[in-house]
Structures are given as C-alpha cells and as structure tokens.
C-alpha positions, 0 to 999 in steps of 0.5 A: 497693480498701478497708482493710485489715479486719484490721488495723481489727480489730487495731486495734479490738482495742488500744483495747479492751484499753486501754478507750477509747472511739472513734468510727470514721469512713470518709474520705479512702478508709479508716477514721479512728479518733476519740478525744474527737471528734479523728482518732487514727489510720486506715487508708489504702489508697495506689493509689500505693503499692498498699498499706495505710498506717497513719495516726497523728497523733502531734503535730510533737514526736514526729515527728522521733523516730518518723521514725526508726522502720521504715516511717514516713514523713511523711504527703502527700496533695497533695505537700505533707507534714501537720505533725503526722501520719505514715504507716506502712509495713506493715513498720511495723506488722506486729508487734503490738508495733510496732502497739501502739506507734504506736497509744500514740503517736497516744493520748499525743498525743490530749488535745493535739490541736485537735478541728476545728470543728463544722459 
C-alpha cells in the first residue's frame, strides 16, 4: 500500500503556509520531505502496523520530551531504534494543530541536522 495522499497534502500545505521551500522524494516505501538538501520529516506506511506513520527528524535533544507526546514513539526499521528520529501515530497527528506541531519541530531542528554525503 502507499502513503497516505492526504496527509502529504496536509503536509505540503504547512510548508506553504510557512514559505519554505522542500524537495520531495519517495523512499523507504513512503515520501520523505527535504528541507536544504536534509530529510525533514516523511510519510511512512508500516505493513506491520497497517497504518500510515509519520516521520520527523526532530534531533536527540527533543526526543525524550516529545516521547511524551500522544502517539510518538522511536523510529525502528531493523530493531534497532534512530538516534535522532520518531515516528507518529495517526492519533498524533490527526489535528491540524498536532501536525503543524510535529512539522515546526522537525524545521527547528533542520539547520542542525548533517546533510548526508553526496554520491
């Protein structure tokens, strides 16, 4: 199954709104938003799960706090959680204000980020 359309519009539509300018790209079977060349944040769909997830690189600092938060929780692709990343829960983000949220975070941390090597 694919994304989640919608919420790639939802999305599409806060960077809009806040001007900046992303670079979208379909990977690890989903959309990933780049901000300055950086992964920002994506859409992923987990078969296990059966359900669309969001992806947002929010940095190790704000982790801890923002796994407090209703549907976070660490991102694990191999058993093996990413430093530095989180995934949402649909009840995470299904209010605007929730989403919006989660998108800010992922920009905060943007210029902090290491862009990964060109091949």
């Amino acid at each position: 199954m694919a994304y989640n359309e919608f919420l790639a519009d939802r999305i599409r539509q806060i960077f809009r709104e806040q001007k900046v300018n992303v670079c979208e790209k379909k990977m690890m079977g989903g959309l990933c938003f780049m901000v300055d060349d950086k992964m920002c944040c994506g859409i992923h769909f987990s078969k296990k799960k059966e359900m669309d997830l969001l992806m947002a690189r929010i940095g190790v600092d704000a982790t801890e706090e923002a796994m407090k938060k209703e549907g976070c929780q660490p991102m694990d692709f191999t058993g093996r959680p990413m430093k530095g990343f989180v995934f949402i829960t649909p009840d995470g983000f299904d209010l605007d204000k929730d989403l919006e949220y989660w998108v800010e975070l992922c920009l905060d941390f943007n210029p902090l980020a290491k862009s990964s090597k060109k091949r």
